[in-house]
N, C-alpha and C positions, 0 to 999 in steps of 0.2 A: 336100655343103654342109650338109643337115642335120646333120650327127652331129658338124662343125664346130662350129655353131651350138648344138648340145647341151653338145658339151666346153668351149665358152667360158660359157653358161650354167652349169652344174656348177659352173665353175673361180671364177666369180662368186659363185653361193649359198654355196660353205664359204666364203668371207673376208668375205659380208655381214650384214644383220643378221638378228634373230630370228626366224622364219618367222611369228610373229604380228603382224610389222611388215613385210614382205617385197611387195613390188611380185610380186602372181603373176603379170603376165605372162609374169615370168620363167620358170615355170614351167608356159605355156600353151604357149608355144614349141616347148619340150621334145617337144611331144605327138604320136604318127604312130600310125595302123591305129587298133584300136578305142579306141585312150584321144583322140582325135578327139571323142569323145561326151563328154568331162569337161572339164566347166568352171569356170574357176574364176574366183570375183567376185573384186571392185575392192576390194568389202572384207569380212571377215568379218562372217558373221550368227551372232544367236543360235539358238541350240540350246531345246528343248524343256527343262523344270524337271521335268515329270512324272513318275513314278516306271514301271519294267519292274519285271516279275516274272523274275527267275531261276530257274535249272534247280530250287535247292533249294526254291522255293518263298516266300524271301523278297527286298522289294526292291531294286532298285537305279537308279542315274541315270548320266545320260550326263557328270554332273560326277563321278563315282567314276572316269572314263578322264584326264581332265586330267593333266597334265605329258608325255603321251606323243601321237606324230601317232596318230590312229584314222580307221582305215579302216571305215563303219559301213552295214551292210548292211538293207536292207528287204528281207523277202522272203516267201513262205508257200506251206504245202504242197501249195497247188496249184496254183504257179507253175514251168510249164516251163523257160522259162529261167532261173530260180531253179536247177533242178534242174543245168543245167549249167553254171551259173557257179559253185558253193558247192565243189565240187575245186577249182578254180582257188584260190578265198579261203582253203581249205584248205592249200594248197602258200606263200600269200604267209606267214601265220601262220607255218606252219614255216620258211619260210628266212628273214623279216623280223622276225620276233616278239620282243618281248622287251622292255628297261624304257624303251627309246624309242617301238616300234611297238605296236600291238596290231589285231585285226581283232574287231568288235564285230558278230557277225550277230544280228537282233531282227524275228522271228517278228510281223506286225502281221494284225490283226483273228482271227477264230476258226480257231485252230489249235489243237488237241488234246495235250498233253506225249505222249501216246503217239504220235501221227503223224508230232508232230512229232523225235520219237528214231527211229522208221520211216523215215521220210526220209532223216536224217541215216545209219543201217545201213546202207538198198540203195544209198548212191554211198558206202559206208566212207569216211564222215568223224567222227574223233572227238574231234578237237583245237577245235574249230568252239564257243562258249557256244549254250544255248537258250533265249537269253533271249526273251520274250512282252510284245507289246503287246498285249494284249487286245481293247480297247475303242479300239484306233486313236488314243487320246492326244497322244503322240509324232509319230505319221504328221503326223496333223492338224495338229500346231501347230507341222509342219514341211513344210507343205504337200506329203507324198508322193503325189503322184497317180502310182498305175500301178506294178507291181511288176516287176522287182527295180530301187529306187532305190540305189544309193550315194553316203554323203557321204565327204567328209574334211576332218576335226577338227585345228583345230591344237589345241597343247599347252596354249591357257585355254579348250579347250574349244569354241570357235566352229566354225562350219563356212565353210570358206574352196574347196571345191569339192564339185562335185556332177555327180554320170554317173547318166542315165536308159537304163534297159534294161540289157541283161545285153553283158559284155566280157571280153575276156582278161587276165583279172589277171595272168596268171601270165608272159604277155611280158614280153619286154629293156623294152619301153617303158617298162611300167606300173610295173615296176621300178625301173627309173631313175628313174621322177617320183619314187618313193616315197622311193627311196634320196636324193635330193638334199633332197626334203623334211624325213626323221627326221635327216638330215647338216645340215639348215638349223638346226632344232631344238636341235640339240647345241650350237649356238654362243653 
């Protein structure tokens, strides 16, 4: 009945409207196993203005991701289930990634560029950004309490869902949301 319930969902999201105008229930539906933990509001909230530091060194913001869904990670290095969720984020990037999807993982509070590229070595992840919140900025003024948070960003930017704790991205599930989502997007 589920996966009924899904393909009639799916079949609904390509032929409706823009997923920054999209009734998410429709996509709450969808949800089984650990995407259970991801919820998504009634309506999209704003997003932190703040500026991250990138790997190079110079800034950036959560509005340089707009026109694409973002998949956007809070995490730090010494967050265990961080450590095995970020494969998983690794694997959605590679098979999802590209000028619809992107996965935005961002380093909050003190975390070292070298520890934090350590990190990312011993689970071989390379595709992954190192972007830094430093000074918890962003966390803050998106109220992240508790690491690993992930949001997801529609395409102006907002965040129209959010999972606490660590999940299998890399599931049929998580997939499917994502895939009907960046497929909502396209329309």
């Amino acid at each position: 009945m589920k996966k009924i319930v899904a393909a009639m969902m799916y079949t609904a999201l390509l032929m409706g409207a823009n997923v920054a105008h999209t009734d998410m229930s429709t996509f709450s539906e969808m949800r089984s196993g650990d995407m259970l933990k991801l919820n998504f509001h009634t309506e999209p909230k704003p997003v932190s203005e703040q500026p991250y530091i990138k790997n190079d060194g110079s800034n950036g913001s959560l509005a340089d991701h707009q026109g694409k869904i973002v998949l956007l990670n809070f995490w730090a290095t010494w967050c265990a289930p961080c450590r095995k969720e970020m494969p998983m984020l690794s694997e959605l990037k590679t098979e999802l990634g590209g000028d619809a999807f992107e996965v935005v993982t961002l380093a909050t509070g003190r975390n070292a560029p070298p520890a934090m590229k350590k990190f990312f070595d011993d689970i071989n992840i390379a595709n992954l950004p190192l972007h830094r919140d430093p000074k918890q900025k962003i966390a803050r003024d998106m109220a992240v309490l508790g690491l690993p948070i992930t949001v997801i960003l529609n395409t102006e930017g907002l965040e129209i869902a959010r999972l606490r704790g660590d999940a299998d991205w890399s599931s049929d599930n998580a997939k499917e949301i994502l895939r009907a989502l960046i497929n909502e997007a396209k329309q």
